[in-house]
C-alpha positions as CSV (number, residue, x, y, z in Angstrom):
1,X,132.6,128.8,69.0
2,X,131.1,130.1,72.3
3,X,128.8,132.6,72.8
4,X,127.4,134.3,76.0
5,X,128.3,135.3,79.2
6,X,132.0,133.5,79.9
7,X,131.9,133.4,83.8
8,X,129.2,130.8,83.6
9,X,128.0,127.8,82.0
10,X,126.7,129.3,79.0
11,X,125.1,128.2,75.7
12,X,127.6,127.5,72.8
13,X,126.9,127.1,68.8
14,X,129.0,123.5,67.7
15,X,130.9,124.2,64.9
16,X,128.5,122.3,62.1
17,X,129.1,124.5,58.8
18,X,125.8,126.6,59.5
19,X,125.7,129.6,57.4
20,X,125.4,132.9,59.8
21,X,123.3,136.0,59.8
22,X,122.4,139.0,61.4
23,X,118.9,140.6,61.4
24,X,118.6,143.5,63.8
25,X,115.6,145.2,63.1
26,X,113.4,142.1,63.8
27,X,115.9,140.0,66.3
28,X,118.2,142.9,67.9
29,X,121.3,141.5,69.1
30,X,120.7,138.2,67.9
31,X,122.8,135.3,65.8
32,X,120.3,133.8,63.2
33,X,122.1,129.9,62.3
34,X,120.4,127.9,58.9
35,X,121.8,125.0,58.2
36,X,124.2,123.6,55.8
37,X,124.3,120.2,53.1
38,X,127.1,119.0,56.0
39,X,124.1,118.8,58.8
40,X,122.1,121.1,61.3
41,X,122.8,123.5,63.5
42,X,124.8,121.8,66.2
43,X,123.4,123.8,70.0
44,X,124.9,122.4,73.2
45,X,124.8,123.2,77.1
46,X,126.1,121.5,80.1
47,X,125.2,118.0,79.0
48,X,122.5,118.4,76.5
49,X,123.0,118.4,72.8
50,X,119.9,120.3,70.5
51,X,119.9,120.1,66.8
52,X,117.8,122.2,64.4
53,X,117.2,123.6,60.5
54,X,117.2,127.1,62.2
55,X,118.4,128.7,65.2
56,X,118.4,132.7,66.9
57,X,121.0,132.7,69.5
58,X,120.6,135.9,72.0
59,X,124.3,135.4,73.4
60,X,123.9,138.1,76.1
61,X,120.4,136.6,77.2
62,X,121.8,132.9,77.2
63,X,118.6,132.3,74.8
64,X,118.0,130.3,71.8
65,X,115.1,129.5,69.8
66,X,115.1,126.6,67.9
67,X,113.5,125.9,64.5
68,X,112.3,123.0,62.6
69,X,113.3,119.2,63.3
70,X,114.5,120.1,66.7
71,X,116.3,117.5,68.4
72,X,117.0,117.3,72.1
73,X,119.3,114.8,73.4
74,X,120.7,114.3,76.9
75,X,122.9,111.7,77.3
76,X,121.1,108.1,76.8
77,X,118.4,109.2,79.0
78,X,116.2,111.8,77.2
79,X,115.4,112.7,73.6
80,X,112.9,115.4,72.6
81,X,111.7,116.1,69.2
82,X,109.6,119.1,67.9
83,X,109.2,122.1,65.3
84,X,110.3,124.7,68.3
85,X,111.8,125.3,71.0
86,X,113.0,127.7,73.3
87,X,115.8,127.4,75.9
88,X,117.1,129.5,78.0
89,X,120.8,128.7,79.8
90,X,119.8,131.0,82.5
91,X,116.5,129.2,83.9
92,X,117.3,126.2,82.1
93,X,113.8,125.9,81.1
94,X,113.0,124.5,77.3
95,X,109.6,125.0,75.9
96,X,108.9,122.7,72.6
97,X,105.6,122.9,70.7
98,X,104.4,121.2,67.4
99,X,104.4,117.7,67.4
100,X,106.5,117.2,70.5
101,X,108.3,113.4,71.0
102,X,110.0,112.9,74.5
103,X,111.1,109.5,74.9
104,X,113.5,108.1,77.5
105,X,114.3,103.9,77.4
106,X,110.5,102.9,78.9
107,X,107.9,105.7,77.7
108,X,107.4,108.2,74.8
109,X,105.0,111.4,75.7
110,X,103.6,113.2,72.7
111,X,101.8,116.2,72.6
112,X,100.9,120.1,71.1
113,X,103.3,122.0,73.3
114,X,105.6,120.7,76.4
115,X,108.4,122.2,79.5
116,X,111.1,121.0,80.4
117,X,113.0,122.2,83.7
118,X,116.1,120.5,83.3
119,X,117.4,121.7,87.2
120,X,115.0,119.0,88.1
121,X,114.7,117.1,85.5
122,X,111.0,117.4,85.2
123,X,108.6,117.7,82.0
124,X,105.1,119.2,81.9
125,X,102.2,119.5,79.1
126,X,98.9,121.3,79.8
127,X,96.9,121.0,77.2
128,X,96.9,117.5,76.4
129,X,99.0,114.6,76.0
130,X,99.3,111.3,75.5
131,X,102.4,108.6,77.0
132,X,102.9,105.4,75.6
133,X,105.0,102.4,77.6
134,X,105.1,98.6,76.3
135,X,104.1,96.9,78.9
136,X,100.9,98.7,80.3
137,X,99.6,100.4,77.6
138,X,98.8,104.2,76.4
139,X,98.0,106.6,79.2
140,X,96.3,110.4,77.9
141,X,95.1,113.2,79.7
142,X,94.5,117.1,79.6
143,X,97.9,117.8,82.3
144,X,100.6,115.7,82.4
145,X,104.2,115.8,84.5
146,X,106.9,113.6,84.9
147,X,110.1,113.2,87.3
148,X,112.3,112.0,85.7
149,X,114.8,111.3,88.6
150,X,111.9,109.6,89.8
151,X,110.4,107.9,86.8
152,X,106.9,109.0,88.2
153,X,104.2,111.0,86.1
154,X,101.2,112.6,87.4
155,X,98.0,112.6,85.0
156,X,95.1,115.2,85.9
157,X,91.7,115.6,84.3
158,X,90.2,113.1,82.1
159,X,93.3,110.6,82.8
160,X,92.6,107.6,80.5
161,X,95.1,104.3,80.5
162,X,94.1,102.0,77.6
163,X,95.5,98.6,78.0
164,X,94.7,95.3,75.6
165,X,93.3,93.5,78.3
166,X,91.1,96.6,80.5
167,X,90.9,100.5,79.9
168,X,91.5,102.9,83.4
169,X,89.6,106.1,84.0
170,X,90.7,108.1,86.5
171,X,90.8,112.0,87.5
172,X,94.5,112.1,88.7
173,X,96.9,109.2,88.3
174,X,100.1,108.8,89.8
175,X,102.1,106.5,87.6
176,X,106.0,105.3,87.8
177,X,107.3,103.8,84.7
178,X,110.3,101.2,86.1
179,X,107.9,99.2,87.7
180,X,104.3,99.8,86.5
181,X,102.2,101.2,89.8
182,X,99.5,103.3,89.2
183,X,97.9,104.9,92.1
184,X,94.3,106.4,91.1
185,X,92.4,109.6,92.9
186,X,89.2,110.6,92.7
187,X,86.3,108.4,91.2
188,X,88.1,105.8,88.8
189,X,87.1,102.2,87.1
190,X,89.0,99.9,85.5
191,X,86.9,98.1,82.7
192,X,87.6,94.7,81.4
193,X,86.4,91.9,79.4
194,X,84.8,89.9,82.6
195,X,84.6,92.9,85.1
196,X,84.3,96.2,86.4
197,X,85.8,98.1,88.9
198,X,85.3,101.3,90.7
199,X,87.0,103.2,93.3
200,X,88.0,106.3,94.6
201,X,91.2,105.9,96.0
202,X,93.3,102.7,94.8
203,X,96.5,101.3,93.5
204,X,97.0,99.0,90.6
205,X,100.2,96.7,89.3
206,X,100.0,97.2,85.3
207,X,102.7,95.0,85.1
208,X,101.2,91.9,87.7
209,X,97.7,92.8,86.8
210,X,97.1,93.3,90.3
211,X,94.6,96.0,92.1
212,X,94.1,97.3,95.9
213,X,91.3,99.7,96.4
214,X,90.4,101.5,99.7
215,X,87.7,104.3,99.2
216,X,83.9,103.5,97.9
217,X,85.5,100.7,96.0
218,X,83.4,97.8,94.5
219,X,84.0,95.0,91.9
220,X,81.4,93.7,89.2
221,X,82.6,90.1,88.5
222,X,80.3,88.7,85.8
223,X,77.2,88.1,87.7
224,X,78.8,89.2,91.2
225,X,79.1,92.5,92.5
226,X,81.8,93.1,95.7
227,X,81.7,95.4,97.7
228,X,83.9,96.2,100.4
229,X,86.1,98.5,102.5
230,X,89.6,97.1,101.1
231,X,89.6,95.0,98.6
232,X,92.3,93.5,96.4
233,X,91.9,92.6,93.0
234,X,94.0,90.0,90.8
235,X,93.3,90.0,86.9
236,X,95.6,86.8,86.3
237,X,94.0,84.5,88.9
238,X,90.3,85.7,88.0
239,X,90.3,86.0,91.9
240,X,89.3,89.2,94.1
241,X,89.0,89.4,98.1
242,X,87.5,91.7,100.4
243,X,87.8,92.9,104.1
244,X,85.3,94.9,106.5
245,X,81.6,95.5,105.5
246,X,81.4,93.6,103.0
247,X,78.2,92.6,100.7
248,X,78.7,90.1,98.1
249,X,75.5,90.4,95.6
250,X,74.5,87.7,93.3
251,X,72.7,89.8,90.4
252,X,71.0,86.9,89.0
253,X,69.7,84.7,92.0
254,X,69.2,87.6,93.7
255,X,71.0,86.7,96.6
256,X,73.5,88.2,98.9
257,X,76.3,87.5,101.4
258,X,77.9,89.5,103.9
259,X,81.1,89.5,106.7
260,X,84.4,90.9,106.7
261,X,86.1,89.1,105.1
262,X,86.0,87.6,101.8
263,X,87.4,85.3,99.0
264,X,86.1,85.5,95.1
265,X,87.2,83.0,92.7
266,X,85.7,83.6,89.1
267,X,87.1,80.8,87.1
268,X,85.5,78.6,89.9
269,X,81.9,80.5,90.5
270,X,82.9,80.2,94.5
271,X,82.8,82.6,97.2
272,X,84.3,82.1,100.5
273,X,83.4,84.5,103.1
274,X,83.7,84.9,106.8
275,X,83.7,86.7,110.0
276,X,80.0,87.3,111.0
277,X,79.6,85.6,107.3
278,X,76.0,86.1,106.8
279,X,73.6,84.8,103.5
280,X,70.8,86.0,102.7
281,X,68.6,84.7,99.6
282,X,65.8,87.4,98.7
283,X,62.4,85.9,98.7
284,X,59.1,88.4,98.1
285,X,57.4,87.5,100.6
286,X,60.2,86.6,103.3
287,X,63.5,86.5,102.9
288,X,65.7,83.4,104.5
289,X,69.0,84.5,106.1
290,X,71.7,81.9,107.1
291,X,74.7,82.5,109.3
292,X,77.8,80.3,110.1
293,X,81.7,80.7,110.8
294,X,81.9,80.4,107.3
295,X,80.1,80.0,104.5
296,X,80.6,79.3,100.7
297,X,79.3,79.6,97.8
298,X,79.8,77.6,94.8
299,X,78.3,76.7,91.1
300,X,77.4,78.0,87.9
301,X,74.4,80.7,88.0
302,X,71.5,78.5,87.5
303,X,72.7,75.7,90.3
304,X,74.2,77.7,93.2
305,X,74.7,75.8,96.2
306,X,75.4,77.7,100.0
307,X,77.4,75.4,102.4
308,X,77.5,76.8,106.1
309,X,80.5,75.4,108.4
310,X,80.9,75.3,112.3
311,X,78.1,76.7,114.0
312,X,75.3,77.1,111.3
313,X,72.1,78.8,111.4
314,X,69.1,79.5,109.6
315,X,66.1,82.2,110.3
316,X,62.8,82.7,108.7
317,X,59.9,84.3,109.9
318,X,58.2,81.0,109.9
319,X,61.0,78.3,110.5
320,X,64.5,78.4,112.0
321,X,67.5,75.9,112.1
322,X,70.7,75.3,113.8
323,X,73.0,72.4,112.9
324,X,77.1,71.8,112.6
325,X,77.1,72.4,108.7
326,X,74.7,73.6,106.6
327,X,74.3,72.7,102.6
328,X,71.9,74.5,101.0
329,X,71.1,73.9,97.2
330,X,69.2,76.4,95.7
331,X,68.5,74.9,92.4
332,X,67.1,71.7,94.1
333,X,65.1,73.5,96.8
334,X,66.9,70.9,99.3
335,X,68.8,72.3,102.7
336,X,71.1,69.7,104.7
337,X,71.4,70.4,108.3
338,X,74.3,68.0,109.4
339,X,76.1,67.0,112.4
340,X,79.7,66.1,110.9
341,X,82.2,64.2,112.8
342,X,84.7,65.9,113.9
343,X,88.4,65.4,115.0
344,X,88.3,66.6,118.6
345,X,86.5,63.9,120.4
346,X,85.8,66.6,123.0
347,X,83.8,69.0,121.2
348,X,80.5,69.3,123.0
349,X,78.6,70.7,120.4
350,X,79.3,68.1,117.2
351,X,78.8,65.1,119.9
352,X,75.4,66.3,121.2
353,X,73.5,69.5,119.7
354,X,72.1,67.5,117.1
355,X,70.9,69.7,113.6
356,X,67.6,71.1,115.2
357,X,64.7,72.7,113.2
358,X,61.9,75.0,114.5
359,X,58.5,75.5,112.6
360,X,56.3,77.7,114.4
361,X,55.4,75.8,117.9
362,X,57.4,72.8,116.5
363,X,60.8,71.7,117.5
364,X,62.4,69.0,115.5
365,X,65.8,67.3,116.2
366,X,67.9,64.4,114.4
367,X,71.2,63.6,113.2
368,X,70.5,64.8,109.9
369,X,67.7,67.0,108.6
370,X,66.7,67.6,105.1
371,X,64.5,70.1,104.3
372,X,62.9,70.4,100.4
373,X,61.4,73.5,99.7
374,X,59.8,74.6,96.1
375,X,62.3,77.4,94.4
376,X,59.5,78.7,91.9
377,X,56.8,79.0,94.8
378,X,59.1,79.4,97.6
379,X,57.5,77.4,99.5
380,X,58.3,74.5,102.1
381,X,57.4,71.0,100.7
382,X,58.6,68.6,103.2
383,X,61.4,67.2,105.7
384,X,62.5,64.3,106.6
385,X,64.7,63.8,110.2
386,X,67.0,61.1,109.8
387,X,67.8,58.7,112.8
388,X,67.0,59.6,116.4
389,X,64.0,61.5,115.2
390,X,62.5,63.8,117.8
391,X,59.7,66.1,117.8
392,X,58.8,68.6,120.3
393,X,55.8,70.9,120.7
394,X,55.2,73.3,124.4
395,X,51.8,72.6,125.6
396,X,49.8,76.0,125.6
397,X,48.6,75.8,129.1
398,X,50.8,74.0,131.2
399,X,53.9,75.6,132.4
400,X,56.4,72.8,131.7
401,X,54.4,71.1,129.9
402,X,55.3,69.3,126.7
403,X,54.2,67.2,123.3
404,X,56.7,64.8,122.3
405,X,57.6,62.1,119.9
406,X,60.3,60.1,118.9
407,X,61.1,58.0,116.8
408,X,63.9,56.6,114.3
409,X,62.5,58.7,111.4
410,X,60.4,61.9,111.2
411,X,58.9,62.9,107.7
412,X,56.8,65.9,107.4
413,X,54.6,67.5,104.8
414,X,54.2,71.7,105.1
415,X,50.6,73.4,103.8
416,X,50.4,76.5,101.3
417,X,51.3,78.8,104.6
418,X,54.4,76.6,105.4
419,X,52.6,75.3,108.2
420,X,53.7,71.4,109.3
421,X,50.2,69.8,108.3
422,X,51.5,66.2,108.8
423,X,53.7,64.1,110.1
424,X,55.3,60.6,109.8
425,X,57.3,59.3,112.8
426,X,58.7,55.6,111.4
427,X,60.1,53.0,113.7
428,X,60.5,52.4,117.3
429,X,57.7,55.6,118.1
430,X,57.0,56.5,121.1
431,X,54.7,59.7,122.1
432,X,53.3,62.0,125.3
433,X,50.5,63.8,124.6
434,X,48.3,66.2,126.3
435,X,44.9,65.7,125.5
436,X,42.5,68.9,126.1
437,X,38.8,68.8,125.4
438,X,37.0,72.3,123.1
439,X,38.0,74.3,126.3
440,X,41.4,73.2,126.8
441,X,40.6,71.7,129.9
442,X,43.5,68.4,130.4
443,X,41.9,65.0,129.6
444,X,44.5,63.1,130.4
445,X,48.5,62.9,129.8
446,X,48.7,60.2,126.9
447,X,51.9,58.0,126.7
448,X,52.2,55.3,124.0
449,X,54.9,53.0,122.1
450,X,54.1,51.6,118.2
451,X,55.6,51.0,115.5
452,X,54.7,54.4,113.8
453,X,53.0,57.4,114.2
454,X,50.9,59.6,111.9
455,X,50.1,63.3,113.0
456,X,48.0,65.8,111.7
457,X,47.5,69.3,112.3
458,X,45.4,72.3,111.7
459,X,46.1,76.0,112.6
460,X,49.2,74.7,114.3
461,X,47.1,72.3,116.6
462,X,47.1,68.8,116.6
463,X,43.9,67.2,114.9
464,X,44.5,63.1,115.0
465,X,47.4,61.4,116.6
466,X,47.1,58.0,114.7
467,X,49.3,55.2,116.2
468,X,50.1,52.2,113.3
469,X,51.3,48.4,114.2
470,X,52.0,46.8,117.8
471,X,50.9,49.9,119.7
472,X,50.3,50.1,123.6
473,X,49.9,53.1,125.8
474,X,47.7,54.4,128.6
475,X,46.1,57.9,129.7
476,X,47.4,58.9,133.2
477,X,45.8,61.5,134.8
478,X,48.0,64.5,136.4
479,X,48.1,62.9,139.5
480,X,49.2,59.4,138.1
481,X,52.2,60.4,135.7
482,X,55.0,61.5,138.0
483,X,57.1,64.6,136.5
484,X,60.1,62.7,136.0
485,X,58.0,60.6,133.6
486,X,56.4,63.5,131.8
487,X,59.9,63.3,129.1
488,X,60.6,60.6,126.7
489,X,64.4,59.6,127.0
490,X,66.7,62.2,124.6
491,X,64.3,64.9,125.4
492,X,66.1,68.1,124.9
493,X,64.1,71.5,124.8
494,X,66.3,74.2,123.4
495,X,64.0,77.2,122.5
496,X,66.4,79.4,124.1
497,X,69.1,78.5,121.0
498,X,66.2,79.4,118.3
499,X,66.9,82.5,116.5
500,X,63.8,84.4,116.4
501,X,65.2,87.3,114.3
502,X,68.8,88.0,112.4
503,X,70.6,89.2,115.1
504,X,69.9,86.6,117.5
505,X,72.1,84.8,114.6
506,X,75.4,86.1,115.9
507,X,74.3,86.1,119.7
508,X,76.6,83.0,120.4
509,X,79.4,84.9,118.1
510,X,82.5,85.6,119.8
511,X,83.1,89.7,120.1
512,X,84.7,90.5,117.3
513,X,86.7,93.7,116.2
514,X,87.6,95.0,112.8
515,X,90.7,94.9,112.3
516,X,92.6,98.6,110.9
517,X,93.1,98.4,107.2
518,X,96.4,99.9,106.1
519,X,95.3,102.4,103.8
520,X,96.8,104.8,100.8
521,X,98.2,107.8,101.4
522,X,95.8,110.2,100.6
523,X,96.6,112.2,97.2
524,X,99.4,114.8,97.8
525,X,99.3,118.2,95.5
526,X,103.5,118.7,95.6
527,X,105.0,121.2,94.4
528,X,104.1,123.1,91.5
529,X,106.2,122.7,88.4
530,X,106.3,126.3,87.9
531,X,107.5,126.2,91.9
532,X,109.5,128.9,93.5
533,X,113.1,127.8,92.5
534,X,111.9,128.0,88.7
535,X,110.4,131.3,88.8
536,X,113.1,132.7,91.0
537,X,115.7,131.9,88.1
538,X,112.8,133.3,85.4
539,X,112.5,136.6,86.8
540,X,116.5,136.9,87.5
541,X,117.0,136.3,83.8
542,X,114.0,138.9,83.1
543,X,115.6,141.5,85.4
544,X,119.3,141.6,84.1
545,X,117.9,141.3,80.8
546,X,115.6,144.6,81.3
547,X,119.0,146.1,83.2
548,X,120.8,145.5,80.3
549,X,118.1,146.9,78.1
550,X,118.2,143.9,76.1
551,X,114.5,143.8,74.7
552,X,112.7,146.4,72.8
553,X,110.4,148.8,74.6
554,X,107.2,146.5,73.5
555,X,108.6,143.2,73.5
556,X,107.9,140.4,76.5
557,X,110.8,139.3,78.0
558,X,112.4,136.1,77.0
559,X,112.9,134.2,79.6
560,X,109.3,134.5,81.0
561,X,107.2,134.9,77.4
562,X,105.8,131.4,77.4
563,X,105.3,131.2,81.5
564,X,101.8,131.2,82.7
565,X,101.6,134.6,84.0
566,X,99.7,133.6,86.9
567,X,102.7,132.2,88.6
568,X,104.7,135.5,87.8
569,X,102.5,137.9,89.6
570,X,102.7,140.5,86.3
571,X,100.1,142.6,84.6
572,X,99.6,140.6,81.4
573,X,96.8,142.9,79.9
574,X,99.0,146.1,79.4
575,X,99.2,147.4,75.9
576,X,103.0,147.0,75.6
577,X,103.1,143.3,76.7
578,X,100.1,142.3,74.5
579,X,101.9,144.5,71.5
580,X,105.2,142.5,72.2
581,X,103.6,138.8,72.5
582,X,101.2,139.2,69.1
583,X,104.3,141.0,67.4
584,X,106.7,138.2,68.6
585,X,103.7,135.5,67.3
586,X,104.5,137.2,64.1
587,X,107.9,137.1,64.0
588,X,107.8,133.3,64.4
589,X,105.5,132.5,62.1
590,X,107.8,134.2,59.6
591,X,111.1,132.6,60.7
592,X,109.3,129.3,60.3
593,X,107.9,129.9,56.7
594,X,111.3,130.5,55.8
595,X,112.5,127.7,57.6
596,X,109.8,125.5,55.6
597,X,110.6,126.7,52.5
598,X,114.6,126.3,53.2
């Protein structure tokens, strides 16, 4: 049996042995369909297939409403179940409310009321819904849309995704079901067991576990927090990484790093950072700061150790360093400055700048320096120069004038104001010293040899040169010591390499650009799902039906009833259309009692 308009594709009633009846006073011109014992009422149009306890079929209006069980089916693709629904042939626009079920073969949306354009195959809830999918988890929020064609939904306002393994907050989420991408707007965090991450523009794999965020974005890894202007996030490998401006902060050794680039490896409590790589371990009284091509971090929280590679540096307000590599324990209190041995025979710097360490008007130099400092106090305990000791201090009046030692090894002892208040040069010593009287006026020029040397110092000043075991040496006078004789063999004065603040650590840095992160698209509103095709078919169906004079004098039109009336530029607080849509409210709730008790 079909019903309707015949030069179109119109709606038809199957033939499923429902019992017929005509009601005109409440449904004028309408087909009221109850079902049978052989089955429901069978509704069908181009390619969809509805079933129901109750239908009212308005053949000249193309217009069905559809009570109790509903059932929407289109092919193998969709199926929608509620208590109602409306459908018009015309706009070919359902509307299903209580308890509505659409589920196509990867998710299932539920919620109070629900549209369907079936032009465009496109769904829409508004006050709330929920979408369930296997593999990532269950996704709610107030407004929800999906393309089907597409297999894309769009979440807005209080977007939650709850997964086993993390839970996603966002304000609007673009998700596509096939593959599991989510792409997040607004201020969002994704919360799991081990971290925390926030962002205001990103993208993450549900399905790989996999993140990429662009806009304010940080990480909270354990006892780590990342921040960053791209970063990428993988939940499988317990690894995140980082590029431009980024500040690595250790929450419980209150200690940071910083570059542009970065590597985070959580199983392994390493960090691997470069580009202008920079660490800085807060101190209350004076923070140190290191600097080298790279630098890593490794170790559990309470035994962190800092390694520096190719070109390292350290500053302090009372003590710098410069060396090839730099280890730097901070459970210990002991920093490495080493001079490793590299593969290119040719490289100037590994095969003479030795590791070289300043303490105020001191200049030390070996092939290996350790340097033990107190991590409770932070204070410097001692050092100790290993081979080719060398030990260099300016004299304060001359011009180039200078206080040396050498020696095969230098150890040192610091006071309570990290001040070198001894030291110890062992084997093979040798030593020029300008002695000055109480008014600095020159003695003599002091040059010796012995076996060792003991020095002692106050207010940065030597005190007592002591020379131990087979010692010789003579005071010249300026006149007697040639210049060329003034500098022990080795002698190397490099203050101009010291860095005597933290950005005279990058001053032998190549230039350095950041490089242009390839961003996400920034969010895109679309079309509305009430768009301009839509309404355009709403208000044609409205118009013949008014033509036709198909609706009582106070009832809403059909087609339009359950439109926001925002998007059809109609006066919705006239007495006739509020009469018509509380009268029509009635109606329902009457047709669906009945239906109930059927």
């Amino acid at each position: 049996m079909q019903l309707g308009i015949a030069q179109q594709k119109t709606i038809e009633i199957k033939d499923s042995g429902a019992f017929g009846d005509i009601d005109e006073e409440n449904f004028p011109g309408a087909s009221i369909l109850t079902r049978s014992d052989q089955g429901q009422v069978h509704i069908y149009h181009d390619g969809i297939d509805m079933f129901c306890d109750k239908a009212i079929f308005y053949g000249k209006e193309d217009f069905v409403e559809a009570y109790g069980n509903v059932n929407m089916k289109q092919g193998d693709t969709i199926n929608l179940t509620s208590k109602y629904v409306e459908y018009s042939g015309k706009t070919q626009l359902a509307f299903a409310s209580g308890d509505v079920v659409l589920t196509d073969p990867q998710s299932t949306i539920t919620s109070d009321t629900l549209y369907f354009n079936r032009a465009k195959q496109e769904s829409y809830y508004k006050s709330g819904g929920k979408v369930v999918r296997d593999s990532s988890g269950t996704i709610t929020s107030r407004i929800g849309r999906y393309y089907m064609n597409d297999k894309k939904y769009r979440f807005v306002d209080s977007v939650k995704l709850v997964n086993p393994d993390y839970e996603l907050n966002t304000k609007t989420l673009d998700y596509y079901s096939d593959n599991g991408h989510a792409y997040m707007y607004g201020p969002s965090t994704i919360v799991g067991d081990s971290s925390k991450i926030y962002s205001e523009r990103g993208f993450y794999d549900t399905t790989n576990d996999t993140g990429y965020f662009v806009r304010n974005s940080r990480i909270d890894y354990d006892n780590r927090v990342i921040v960053g202007d791209s970063l990428h996030f993988d939940r499988r490998l317990n690894f995140a990484s980082a590029t431009n401006n980024i500040t690595v902060t250790d929450t419980i050794n209150s200690s940071i790093i910083k570059g542009h680039y970065a590597e985070v490896y959580r199983a392994k409590d390493s960090v691997f950072i470069t580009k202008r790589a920079l660490a800085i371990t807060i101190q209350e009284k004076d923070s140190i700061y290191m600097h080298a091509d790279t630098l890593m971090v490794t170790g559990k929280p309470e035994h962190r150790v800092t390694r520096g590679y190719y070109n390292g540096k350290v500053y302090k307000s009372d003590i710098s360093a410069k060396a090839d590599s730099i280890h730097a324990d901070h459970k210990t209190g002991l920093t490495q400055l080493i001079n490793l041995k590299r593969l290119n025979k040719g490289d100037a710097f590994s095969a003479a700048r030795k590791p070289i360490l300043w303490n105020l008007d001191n200049q030390m130099t070996g092939d290996t320096i350790h340097l033990k400092s107190n991590p409770k106090t932070e204070k410097l305990d001692s050092l100790i120069v290993f081979y080719n000791a060398f030990l260099i201090s300016k004299d304060t009046i001359s011009k180039d004038s200078y206080n040396q030692i050498s020696g095969k090894r230098l150890i040192g002892m610091f006071d309570d104001d990290n001040q070198i208040k001894q030291v110890d040069i062992l084997k093979n010593a040798e030593s020029i010293n300008f002695s000055r009287n109480d008014k600095q006026e020159l003695i003599g020029i002091e040059k010796s040899k012995s076996s060792d040397i003991i020095i002692y110092f106050e207010e940065k000043e030597v005190v007592e040169l002591r020379k131990l075991l087979q010692f010789e040496g003579k005071l010249y006078t300026e006149e007697d010591l040639p210049l060329n004789a003034r500098k022990l063999r080795g002698f190397d004065w490099r203050d101009d390499e010291r860095p005597k603040s933290v950005e005279d650590l990058f001053k032998d840095d190549p230039p350095f650009t950041l490089p242009v992160i390839k961003g996400l698209e920034p969010y895109q509103e679309g079309e509305e799902f009430f768009g301009e095709a839509l309404i355009g078919r709403v208000k044609k169906a409205d118009d013949e039906a008014e033509k036709k004079n198909l609706n009582k004098k106070d009832e809403a039109p059909k087609a339009s009833r359950n439109v926001p009336k925002k998007f059809l530029n109609t006066n919705t607080n006239t007495p006739a259309v509020q009469k018509a849509t509380s009268k029509k409210k009635t109606v329902n709730q009457k047709v669906q009692s009945k239906t109930d008790q059927d």
